[in-house]
C-alpha positions, -999 to 999 in steps of 0.1 A, spaced: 375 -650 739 397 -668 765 377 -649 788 341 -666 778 357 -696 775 370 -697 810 335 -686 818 320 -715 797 342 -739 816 333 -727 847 297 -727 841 300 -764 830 315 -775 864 285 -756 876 259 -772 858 269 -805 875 262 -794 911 230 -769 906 206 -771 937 178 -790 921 174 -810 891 159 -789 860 132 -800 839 133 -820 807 132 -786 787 157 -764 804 181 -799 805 175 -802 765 184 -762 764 211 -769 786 225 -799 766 220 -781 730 236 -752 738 269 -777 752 271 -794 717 265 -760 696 294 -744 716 320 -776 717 306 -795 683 291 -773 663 261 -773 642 242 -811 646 253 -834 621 244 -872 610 206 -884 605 180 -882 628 171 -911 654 142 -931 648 109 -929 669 117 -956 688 145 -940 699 127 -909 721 154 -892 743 185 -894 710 147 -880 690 143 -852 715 181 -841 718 188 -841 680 158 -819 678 172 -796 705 203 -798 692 194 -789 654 175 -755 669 208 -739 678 218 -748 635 235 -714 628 244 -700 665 285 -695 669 300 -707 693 305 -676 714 271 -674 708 262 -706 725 288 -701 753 274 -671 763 236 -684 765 252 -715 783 266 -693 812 236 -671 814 212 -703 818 237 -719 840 238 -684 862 199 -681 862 195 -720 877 219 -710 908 
């Protein structure tokens, strides 16, 4: 566990200096798989449709419903690791 975690953390300082910019959907994945790992599952109501991007990571965010939190480290590192 401290092991993945260390790994997680890593991975995070990672994700902030990757070569390129990812697209929308990988930065959703990327951000879902964050709050599953450090927040759990999503909680509160959904945004509103004037409210697009909170609209768009609440959905991303409510896909991961159900994944631990080692499960959503791991997946973090290995998407980080693929962008490098």
């Amino acid at each position: 566990m401290a092991n993945l975690k260390a790994q997680f953390e890593a991975a995070v300082a990672a994700s902030k200096q990757l070569p390129e910019k990812p697209d929308n959907m990988t930065l959703l994945k990327i951000y879902s798989l964050y709050k599953q790992a450090t927040e759990g599952d999503v909680e509160g109501k959904r945004p509103g449709f004037t409210d697009m991007v909170g609209r768009a990571k609440y959905d991303a965010w409510a896909e991961m419903k159900g994944k631990s939190a080692d499960e959503a480290m791991q997946a973090y590192v290995d998407l980080i690791e693929s962008l490098q």
